[in-house]
Biopython code that builds the backbone (N, CA, C, O; Angstrom):
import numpy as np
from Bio.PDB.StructureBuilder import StructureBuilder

atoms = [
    (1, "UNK", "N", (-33.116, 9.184, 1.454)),
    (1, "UNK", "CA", (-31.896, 9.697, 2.027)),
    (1, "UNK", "C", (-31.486, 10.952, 1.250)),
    (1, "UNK", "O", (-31.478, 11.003, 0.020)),
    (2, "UNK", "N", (-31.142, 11.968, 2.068)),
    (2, "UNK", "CA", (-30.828, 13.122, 1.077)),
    (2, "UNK", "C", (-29.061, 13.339, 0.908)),
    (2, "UNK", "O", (-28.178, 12.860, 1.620)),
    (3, "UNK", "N", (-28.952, 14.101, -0.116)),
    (3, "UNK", "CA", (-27.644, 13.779, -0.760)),
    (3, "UNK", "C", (-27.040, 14.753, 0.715)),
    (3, "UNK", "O", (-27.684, 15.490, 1.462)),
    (4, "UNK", "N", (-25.506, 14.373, 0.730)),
    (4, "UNK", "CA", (-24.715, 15.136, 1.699)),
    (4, "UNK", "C", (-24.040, 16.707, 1.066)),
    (4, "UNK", "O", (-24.146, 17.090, -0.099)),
    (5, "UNK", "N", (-23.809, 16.950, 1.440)),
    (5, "UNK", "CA", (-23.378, 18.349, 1.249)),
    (5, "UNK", "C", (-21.537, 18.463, 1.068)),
    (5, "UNK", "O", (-20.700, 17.769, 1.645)),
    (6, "UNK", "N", (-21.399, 19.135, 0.469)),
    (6, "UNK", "CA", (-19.143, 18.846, 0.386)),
    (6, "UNK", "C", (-18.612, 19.057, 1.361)),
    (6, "UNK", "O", (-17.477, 18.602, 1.510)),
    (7, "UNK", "N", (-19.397, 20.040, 2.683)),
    (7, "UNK", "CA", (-18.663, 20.199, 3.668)),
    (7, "UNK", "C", (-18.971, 19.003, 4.345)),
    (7, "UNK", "O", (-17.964, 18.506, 4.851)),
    (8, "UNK", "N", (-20.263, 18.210, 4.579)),
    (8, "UNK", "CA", (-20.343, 17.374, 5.125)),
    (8, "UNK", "C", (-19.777, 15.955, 4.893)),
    (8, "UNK", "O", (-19.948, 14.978, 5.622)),
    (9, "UNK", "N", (-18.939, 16.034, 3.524)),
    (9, "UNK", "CA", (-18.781, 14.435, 3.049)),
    (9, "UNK", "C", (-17.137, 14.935, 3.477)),
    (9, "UNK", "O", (-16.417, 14.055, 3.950)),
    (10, "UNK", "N", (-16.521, 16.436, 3.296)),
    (10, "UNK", "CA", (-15.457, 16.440, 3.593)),
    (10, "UNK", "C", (-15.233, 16.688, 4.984)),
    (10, "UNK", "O", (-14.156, 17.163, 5.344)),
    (11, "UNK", "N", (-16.157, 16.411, 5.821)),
    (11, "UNK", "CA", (-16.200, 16.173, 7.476)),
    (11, "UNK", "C", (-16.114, 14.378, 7.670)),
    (11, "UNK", "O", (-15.418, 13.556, 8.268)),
    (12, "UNK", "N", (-16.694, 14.392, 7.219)),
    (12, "UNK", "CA", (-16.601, 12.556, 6.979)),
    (12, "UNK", "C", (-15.212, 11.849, 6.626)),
    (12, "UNK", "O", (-15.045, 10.749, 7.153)),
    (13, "UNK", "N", (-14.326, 12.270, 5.910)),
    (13, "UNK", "CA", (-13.615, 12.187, 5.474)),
    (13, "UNK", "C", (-12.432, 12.129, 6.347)),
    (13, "UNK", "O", (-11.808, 11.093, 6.577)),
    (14, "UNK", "N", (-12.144, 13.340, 6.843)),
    (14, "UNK", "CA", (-11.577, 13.913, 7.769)),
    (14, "UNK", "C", (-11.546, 13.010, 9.307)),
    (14, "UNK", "O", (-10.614, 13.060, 10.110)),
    (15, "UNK", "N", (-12.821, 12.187, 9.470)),
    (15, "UNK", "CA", (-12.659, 11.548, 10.301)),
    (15, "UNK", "C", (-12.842, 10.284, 10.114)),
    (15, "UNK", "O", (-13.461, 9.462, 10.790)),
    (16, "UNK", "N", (-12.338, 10.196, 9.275)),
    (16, "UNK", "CA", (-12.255, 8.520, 9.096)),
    (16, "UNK", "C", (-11.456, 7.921, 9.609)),
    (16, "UNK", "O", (-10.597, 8.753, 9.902)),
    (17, "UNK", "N", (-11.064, 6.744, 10.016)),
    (17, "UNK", "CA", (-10.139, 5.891, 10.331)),
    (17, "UNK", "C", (-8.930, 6.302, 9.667)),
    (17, "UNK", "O", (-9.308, 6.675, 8.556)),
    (18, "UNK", "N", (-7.624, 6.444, 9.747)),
    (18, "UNK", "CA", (-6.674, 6.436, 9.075)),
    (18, "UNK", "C", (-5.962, 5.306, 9.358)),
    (18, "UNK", "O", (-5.407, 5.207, 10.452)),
    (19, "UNK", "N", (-5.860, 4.050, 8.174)),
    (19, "UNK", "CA", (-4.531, 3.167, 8.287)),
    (19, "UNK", "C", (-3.754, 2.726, 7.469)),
    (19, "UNK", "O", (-3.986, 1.980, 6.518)),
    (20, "UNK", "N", (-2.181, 3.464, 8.034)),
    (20, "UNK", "CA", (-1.501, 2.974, 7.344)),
    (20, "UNK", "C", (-0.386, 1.800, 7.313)),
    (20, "UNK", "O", (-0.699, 0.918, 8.113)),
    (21, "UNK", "N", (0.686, 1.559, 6.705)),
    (21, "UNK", "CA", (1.471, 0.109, 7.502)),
    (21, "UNK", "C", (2.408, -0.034, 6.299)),
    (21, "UNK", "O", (2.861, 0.947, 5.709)),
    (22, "UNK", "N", (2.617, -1.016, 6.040)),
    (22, "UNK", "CA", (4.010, -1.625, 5.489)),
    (22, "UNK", "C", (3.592, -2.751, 4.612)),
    (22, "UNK", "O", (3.639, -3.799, 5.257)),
    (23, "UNK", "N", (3.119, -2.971, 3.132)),
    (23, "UNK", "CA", (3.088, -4.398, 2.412)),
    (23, "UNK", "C", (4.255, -4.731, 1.161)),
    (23, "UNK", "O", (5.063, -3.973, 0.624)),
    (24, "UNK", "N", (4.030, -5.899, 0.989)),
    (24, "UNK", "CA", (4.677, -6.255, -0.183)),
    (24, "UNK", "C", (4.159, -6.585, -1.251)),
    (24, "UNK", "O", (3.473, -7.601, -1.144)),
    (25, "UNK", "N", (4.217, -5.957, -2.683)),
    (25, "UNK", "CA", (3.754, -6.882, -3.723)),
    (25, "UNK", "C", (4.907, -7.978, -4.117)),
    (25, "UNK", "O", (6.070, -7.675, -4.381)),
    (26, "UNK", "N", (4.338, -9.398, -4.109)),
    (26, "UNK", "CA", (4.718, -10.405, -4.229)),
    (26, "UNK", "C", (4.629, -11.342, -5.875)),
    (26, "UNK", "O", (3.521, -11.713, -6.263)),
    (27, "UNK", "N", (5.689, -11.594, -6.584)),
    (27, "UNK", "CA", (5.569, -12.231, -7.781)),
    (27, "UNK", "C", (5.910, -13.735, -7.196)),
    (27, "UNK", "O", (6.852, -14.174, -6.537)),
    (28, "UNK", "N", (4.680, -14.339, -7.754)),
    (28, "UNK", "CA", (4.958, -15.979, -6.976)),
    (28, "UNK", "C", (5.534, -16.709, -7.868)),
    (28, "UNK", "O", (6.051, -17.754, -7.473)),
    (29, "UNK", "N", (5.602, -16.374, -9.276)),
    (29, "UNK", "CA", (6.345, -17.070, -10.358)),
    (29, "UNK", "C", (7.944, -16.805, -9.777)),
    (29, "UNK", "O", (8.610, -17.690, -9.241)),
    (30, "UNK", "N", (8.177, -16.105, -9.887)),
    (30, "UNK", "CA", (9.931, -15.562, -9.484)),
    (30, "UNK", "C", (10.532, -15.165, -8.095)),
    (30, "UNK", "O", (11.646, -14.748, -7.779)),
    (31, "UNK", "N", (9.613, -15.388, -7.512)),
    (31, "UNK", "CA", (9.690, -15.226, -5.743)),
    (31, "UNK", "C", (10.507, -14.051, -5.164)),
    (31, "UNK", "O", (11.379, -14.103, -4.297)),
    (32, "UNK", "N", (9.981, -12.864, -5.904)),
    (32, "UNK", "CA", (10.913, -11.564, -5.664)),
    (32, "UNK", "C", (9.457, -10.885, -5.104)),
    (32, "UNK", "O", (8.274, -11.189, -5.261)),
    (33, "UNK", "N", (10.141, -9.842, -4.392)),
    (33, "UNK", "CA", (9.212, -8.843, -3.564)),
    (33, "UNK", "C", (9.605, -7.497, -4.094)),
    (33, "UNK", "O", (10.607, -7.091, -4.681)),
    (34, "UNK", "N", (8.451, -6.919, -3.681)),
    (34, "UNK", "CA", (8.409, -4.925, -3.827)),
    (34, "UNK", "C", (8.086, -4.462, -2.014)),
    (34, "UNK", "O", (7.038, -4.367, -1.374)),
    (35, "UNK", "N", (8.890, -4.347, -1.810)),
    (35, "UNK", "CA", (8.516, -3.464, -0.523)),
    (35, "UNK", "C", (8.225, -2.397, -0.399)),
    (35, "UNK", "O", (8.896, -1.494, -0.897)),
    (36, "UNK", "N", (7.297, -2.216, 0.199)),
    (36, "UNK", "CA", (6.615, -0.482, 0.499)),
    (36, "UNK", "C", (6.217, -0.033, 1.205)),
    (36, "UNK", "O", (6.891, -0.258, 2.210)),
    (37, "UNK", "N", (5.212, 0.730, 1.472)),
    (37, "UNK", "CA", (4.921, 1.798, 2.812)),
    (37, "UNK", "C", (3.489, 2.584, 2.485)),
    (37, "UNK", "O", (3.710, 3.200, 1.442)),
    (38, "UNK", "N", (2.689, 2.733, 2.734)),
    (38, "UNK", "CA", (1.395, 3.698, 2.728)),
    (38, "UNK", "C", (0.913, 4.336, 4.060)),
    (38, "UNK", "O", (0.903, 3.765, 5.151)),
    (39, "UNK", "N", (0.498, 5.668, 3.791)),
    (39, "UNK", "CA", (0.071, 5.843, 4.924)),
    (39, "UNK", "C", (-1.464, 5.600, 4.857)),
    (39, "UNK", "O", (-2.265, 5.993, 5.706)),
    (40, "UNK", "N", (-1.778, 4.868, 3.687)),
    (40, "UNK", "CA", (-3.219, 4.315, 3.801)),
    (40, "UNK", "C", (-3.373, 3.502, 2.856)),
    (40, "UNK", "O", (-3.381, 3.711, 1.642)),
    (41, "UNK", "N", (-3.515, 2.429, 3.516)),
    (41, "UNK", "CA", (-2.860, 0.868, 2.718)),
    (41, "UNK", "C", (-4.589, 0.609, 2.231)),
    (41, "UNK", "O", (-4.714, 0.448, 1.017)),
    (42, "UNK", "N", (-5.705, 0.564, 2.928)),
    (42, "UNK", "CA", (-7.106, 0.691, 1.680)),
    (42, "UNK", "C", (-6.673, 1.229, 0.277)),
    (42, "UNK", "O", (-6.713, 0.453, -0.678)),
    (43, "UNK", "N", (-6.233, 2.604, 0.096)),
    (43, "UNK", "CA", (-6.267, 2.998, -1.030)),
    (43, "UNK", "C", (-5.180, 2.336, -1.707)),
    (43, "UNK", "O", (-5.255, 2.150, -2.921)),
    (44, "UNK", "N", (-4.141, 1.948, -1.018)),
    (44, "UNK", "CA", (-2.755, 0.883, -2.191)),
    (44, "UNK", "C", (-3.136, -0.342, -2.354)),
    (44, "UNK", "O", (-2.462, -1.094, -3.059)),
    (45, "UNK", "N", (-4.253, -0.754, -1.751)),
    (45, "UNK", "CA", (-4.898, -2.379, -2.095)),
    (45, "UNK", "C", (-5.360, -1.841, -3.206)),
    (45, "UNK", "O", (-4.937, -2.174, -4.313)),
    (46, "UNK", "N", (-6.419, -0.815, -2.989)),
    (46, "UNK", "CA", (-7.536, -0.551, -3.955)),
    (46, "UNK", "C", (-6.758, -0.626, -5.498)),
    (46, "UNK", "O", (-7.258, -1.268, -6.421)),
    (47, "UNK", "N", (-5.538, 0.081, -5.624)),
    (47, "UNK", "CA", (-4.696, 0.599, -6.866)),
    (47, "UNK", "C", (-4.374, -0.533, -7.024)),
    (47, "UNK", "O", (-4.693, -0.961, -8.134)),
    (48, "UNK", "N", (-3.874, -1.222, -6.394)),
    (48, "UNK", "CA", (-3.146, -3.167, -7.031)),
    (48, "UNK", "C", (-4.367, -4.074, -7.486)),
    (48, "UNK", "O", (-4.270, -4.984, -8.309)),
    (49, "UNK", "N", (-5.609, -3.668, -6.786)),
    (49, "UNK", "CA", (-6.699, -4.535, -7.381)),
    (49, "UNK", "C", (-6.797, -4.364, -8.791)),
    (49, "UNK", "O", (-6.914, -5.192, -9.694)),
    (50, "UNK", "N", (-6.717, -2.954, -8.796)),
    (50, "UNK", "CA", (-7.263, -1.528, -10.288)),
    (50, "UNK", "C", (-6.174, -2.260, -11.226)),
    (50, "UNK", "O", (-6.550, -2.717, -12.305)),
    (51, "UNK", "N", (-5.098, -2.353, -10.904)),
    (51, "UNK", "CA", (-3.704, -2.877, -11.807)),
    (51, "UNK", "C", (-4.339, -3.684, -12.352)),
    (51, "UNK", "O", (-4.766, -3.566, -13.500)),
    (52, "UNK", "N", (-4.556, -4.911, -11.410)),
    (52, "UNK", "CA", (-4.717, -6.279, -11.970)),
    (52, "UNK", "C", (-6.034, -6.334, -12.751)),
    (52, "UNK", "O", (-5.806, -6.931, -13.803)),
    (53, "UNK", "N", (-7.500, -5.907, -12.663)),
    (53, "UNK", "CA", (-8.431, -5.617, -13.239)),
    (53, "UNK", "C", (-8.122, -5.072, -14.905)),
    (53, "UNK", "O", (-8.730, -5.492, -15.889)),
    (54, "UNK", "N", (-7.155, -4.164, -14.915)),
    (54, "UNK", "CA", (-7.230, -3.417, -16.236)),
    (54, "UNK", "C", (-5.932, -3.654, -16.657)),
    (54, "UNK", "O", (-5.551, -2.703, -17.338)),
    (55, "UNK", "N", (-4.843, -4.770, -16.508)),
    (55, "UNK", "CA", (-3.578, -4.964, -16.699)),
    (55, "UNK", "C", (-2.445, -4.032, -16.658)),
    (55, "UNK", "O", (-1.304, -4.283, -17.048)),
    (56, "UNK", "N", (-2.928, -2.779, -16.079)),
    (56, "UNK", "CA", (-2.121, -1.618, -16.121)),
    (56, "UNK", "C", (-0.890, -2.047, -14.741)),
    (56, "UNK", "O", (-1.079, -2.786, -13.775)),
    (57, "UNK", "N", (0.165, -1.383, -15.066)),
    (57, "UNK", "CA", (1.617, -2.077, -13.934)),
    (57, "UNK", "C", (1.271, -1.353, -12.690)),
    (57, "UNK", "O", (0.539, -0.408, -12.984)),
    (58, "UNK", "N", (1.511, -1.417, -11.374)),
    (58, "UNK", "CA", (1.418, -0.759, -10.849)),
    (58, "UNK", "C", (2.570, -0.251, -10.223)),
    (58, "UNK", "O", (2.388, 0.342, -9.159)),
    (59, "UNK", "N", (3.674, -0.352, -10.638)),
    (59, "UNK", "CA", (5.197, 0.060, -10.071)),
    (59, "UNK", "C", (6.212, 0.121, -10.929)),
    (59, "UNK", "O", (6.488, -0.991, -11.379)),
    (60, "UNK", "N", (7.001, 1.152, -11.405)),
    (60, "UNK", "CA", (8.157, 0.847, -12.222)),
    (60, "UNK", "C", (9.064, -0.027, -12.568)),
    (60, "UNK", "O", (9.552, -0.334, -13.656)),
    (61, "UNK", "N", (9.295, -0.551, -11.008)),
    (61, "UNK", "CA", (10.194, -1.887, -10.997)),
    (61, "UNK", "C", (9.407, -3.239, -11.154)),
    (61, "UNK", "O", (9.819, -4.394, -11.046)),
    (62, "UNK", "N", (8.679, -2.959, -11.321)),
    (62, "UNK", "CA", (7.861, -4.508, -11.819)),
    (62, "UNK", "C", (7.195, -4.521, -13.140)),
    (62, "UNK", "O", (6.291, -5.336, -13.329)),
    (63, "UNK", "N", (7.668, -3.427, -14.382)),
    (63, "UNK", "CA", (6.815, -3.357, -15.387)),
    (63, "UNK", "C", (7.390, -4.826, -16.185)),
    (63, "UNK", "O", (6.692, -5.767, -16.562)),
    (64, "UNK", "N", (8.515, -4.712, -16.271)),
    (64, "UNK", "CA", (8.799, -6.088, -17.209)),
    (64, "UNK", "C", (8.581, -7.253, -16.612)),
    (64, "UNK", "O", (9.293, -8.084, -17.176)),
    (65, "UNK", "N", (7.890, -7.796, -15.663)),
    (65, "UNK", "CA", (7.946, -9.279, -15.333)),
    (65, "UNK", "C", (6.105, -8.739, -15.260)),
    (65, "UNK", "O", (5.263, -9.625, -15.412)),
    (66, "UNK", "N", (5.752, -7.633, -15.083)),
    (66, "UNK", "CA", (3.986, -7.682, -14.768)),
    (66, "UNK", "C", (3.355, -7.489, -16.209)),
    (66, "UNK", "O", (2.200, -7.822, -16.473)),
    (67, "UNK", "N", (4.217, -6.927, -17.096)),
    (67, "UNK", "CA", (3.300, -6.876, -18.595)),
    (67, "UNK", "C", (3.874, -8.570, -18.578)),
    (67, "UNK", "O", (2.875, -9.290, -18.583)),
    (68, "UNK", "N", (5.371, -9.540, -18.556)),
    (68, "UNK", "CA", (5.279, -10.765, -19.068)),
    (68, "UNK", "C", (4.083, -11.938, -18.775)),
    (68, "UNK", "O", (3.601, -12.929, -19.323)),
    (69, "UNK", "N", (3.921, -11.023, -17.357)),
    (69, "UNK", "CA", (3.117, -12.278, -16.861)),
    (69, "UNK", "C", (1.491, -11.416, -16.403)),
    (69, "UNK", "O", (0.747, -11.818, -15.508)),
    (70, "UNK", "N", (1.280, -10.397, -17.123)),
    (70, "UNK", "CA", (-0.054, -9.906, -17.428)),
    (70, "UNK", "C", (-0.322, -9.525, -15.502)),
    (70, "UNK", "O", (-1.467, -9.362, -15.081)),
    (71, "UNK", "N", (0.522, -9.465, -14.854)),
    (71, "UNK", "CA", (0.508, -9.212, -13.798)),
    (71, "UNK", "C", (-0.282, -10.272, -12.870)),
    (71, "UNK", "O", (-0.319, -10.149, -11.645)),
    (72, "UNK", "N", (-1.275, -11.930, -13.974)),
    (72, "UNK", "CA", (-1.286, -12.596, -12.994)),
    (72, "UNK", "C", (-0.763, -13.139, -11.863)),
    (72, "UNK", "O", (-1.558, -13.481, -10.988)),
    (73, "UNK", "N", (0.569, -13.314, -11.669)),
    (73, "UNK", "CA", (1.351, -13.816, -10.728)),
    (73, "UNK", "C", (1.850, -12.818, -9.341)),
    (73, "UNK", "O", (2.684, -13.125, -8.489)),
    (74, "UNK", "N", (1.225, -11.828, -9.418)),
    (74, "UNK", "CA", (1.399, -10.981, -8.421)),
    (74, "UNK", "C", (0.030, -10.936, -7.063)),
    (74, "UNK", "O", (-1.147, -11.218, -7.288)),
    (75, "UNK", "N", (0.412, -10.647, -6.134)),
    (75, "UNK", "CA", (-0.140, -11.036, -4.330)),
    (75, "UNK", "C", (0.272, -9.528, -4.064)),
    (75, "UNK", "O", (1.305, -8.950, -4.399)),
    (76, "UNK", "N", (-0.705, -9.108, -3.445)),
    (76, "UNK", "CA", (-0.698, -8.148, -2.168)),
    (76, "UNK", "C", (-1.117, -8.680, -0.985)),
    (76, "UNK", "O", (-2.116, -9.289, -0.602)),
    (77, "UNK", "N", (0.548, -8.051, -0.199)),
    (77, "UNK", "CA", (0.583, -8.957, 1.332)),
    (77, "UNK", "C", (0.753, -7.443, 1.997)),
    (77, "UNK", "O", (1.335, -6.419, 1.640)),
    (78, "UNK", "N", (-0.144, -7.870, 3.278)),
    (78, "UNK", "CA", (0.050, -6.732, 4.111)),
    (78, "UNK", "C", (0.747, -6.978, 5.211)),
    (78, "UNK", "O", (0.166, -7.608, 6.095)),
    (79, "UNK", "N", (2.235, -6.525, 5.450)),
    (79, "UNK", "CA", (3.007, -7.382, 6.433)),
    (79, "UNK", "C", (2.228, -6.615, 8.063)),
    (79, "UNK", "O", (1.579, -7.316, 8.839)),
    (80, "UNK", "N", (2.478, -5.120, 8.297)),
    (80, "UNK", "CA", (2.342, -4.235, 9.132)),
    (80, "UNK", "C", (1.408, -3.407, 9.004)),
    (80, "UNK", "O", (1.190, -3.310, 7.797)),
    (81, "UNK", "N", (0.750, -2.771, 9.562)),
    (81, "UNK", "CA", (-0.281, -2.282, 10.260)),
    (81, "UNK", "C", (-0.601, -1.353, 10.978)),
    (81, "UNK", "O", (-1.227, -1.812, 11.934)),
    (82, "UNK", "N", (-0.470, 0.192, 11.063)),
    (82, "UNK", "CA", (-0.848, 1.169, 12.256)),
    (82, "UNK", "C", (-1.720, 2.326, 12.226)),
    (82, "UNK", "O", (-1.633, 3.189, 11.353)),
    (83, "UNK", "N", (-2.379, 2.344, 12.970)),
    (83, "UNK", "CA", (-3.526, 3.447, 13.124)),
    (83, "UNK", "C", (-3.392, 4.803, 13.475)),
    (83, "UNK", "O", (-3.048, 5.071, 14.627)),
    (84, "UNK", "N", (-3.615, 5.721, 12.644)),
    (84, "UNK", "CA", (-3.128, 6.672, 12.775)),
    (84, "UNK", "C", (-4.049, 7.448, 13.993)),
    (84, "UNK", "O", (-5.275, 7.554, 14.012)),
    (85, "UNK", "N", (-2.760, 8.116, 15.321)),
    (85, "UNK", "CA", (-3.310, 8.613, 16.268)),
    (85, "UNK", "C", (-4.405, 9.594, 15.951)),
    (85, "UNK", "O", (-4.342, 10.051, 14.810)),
    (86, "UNK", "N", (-5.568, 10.094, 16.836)),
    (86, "UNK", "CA", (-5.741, 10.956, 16.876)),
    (86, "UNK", "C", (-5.323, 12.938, 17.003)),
    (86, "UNK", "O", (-5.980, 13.794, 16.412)),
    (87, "UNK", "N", (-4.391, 13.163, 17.700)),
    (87, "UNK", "CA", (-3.800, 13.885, 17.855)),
    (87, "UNK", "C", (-2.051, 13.997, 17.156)),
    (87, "UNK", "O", (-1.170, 14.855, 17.094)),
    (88, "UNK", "N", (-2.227, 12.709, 16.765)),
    (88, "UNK", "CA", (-0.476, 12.903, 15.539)),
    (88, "UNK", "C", (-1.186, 13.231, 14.403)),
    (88, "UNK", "O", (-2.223, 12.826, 13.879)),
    (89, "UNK", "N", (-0.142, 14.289, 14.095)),
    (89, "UNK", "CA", (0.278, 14.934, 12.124)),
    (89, "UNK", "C", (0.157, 13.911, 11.503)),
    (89, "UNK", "O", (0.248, 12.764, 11.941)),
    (90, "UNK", "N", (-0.148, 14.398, 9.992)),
    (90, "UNK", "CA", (0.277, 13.639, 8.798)),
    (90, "UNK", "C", (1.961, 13.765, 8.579)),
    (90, "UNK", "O", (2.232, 13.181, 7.529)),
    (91, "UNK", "N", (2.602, 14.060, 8.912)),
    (91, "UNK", "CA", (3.805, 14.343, 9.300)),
    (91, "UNK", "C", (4.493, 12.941, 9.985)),
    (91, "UNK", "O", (5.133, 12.021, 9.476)),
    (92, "UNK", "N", (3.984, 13.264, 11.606)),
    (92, "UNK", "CA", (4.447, 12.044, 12.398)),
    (92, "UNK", "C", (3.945, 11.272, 11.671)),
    (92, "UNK", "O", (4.711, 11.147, 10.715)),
    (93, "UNK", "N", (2.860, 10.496, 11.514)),
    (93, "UNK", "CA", (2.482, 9.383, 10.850)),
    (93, "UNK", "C", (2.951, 9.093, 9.808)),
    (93, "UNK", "O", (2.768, 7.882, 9.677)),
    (94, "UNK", "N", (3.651, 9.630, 8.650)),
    (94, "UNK", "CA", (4.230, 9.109, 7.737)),
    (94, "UNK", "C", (5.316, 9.078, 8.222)),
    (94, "UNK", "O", (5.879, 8.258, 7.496)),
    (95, "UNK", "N", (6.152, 9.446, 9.074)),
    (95, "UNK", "CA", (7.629, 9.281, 9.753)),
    (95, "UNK", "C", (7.210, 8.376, 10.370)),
    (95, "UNK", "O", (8.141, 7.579, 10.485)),
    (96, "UNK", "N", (6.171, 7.933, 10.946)),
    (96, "UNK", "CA", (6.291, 6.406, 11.980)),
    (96, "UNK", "C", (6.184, 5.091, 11.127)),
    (96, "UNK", "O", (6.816, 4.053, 11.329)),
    (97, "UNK", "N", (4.991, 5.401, 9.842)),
    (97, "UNK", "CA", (5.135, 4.267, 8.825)),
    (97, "UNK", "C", (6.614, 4.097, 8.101)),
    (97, "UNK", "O", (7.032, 2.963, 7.866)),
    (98, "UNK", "N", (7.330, 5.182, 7.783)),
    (98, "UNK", "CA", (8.600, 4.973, 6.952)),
    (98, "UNK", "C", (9.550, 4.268, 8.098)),
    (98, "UNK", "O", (10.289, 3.411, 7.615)),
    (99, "UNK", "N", (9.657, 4.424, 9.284)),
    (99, "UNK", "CA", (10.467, 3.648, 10.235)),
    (99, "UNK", "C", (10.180, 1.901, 10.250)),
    (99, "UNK", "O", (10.958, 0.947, 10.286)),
    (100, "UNK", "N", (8.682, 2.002, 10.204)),
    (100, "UNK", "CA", (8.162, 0.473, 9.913)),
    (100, "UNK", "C", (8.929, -0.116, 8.693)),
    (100, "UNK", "O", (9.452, -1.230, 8.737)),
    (101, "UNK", "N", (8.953, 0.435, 7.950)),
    (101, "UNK", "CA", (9.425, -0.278, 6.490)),
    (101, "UNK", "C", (10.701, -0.374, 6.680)),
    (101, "UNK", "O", (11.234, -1.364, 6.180)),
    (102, "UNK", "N", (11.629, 0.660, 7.492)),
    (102, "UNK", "CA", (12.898, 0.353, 7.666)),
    (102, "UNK", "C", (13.265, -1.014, 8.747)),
    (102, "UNK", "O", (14.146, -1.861, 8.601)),
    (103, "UNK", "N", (12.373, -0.894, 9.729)),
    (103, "UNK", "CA", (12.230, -2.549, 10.411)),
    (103, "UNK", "C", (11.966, -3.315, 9.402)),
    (103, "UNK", "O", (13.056, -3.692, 8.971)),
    (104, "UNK", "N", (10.971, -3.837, 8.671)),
    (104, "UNK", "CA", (10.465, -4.568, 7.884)),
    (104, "UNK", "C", (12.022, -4.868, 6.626)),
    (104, "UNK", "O", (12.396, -6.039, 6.564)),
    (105, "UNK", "N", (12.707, -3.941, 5.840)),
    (105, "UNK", "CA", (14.244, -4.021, 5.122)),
    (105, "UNK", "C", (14.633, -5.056, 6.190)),
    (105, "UNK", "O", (14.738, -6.274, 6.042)),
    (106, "UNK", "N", (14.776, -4.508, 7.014)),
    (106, "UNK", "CA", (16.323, -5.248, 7.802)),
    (106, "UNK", "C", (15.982, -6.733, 8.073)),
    (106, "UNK", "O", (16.888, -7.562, 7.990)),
    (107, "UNK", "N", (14.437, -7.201, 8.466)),
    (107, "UNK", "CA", (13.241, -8.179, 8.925)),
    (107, "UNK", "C", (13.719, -9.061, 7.565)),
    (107, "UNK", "O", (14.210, -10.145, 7.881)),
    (108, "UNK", "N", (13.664, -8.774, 5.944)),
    (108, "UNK", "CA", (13.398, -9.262, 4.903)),
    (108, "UNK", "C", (14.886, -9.409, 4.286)),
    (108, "UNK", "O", (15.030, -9.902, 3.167)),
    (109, "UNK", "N", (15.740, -9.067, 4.878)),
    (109, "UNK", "CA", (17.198, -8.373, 4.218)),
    (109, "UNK", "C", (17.277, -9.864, 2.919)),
    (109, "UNK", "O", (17.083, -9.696, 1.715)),
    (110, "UNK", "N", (17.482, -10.728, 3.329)),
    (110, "UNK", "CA", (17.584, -12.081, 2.747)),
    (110, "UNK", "C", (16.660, -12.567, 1.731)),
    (110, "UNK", "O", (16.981, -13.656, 1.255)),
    (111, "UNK", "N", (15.570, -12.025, 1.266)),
    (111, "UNK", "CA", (14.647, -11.704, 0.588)),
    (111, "UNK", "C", (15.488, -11.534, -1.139)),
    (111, "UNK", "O", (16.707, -11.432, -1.276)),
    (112, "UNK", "N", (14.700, -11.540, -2.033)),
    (112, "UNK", "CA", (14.977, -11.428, -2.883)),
    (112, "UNK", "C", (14.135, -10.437, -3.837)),
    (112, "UNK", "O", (13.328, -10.862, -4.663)),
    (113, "UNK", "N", (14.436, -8.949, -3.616)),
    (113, "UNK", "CA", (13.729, -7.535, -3.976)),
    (113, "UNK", "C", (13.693, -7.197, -5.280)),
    (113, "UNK", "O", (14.580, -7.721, -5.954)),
    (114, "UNK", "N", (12.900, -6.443, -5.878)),
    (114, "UNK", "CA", (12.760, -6.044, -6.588)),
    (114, "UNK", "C", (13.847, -4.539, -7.093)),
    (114, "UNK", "O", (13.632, -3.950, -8.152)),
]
sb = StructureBuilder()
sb.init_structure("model")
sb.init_model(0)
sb.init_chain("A")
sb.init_seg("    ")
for serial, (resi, resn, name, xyz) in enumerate(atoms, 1):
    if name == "N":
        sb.init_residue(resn, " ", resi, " ")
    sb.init_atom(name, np.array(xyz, "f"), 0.0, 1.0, " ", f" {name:<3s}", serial, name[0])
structure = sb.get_structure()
């Protein structure tokens, strides 16, 4: 197989799937949530895996309960889900994911947040 070329891996790239959506990191010891938003929730799994692998925090508001508890007690949940159109901006699409998360607030209001 021969190696790809930068224009060609950054053609690849370019057409990849885009998805983004709405998850929560979840502390199951203390039953509090982090709510959030990506417009490409692969790469925010990938970073919470990376956290937990190398004990590094992955959020400001969770440094003191994720260094107490070495960040074992933390879950990545993916509540929402959307595919980014073909013909919509990175623009629209992060304005359609940030609306999700504002459904998802109001969905969780009773929740107990971070």
């Amino acid at each position: 197989m021969s190696e790809l070329t930068k224009k060609e891996l950054q053609a690849q790239y370019k057409e990849r799937e885009v998805i983004g959506g709405v998850y929560v990191i979840r502390n199951t010891l203390h039953n509090k949530l982090l709510l959030d938003a990506a417009v490409d929730l692969h790469g925010s799994k990938s970073r919470f895996d990376f956290a937990i692998k190398t004990g590094s925090c992955i959020h400001p508001k969770l440094q003191n309960d994720w260094l107490a508890q070495k960040g074992r007690q933390f879950e990545f949940e993916i509540l929402d889900e959307l595919k980014k159109g073909d013909i919509q901006t990175n623009k629209e699409f992060k304005a359609d994911i940030d609306l999700m998360k504002e459904m998802w607030l109001e969905k969780l209001s009773a929740e107990n947040f971070y």
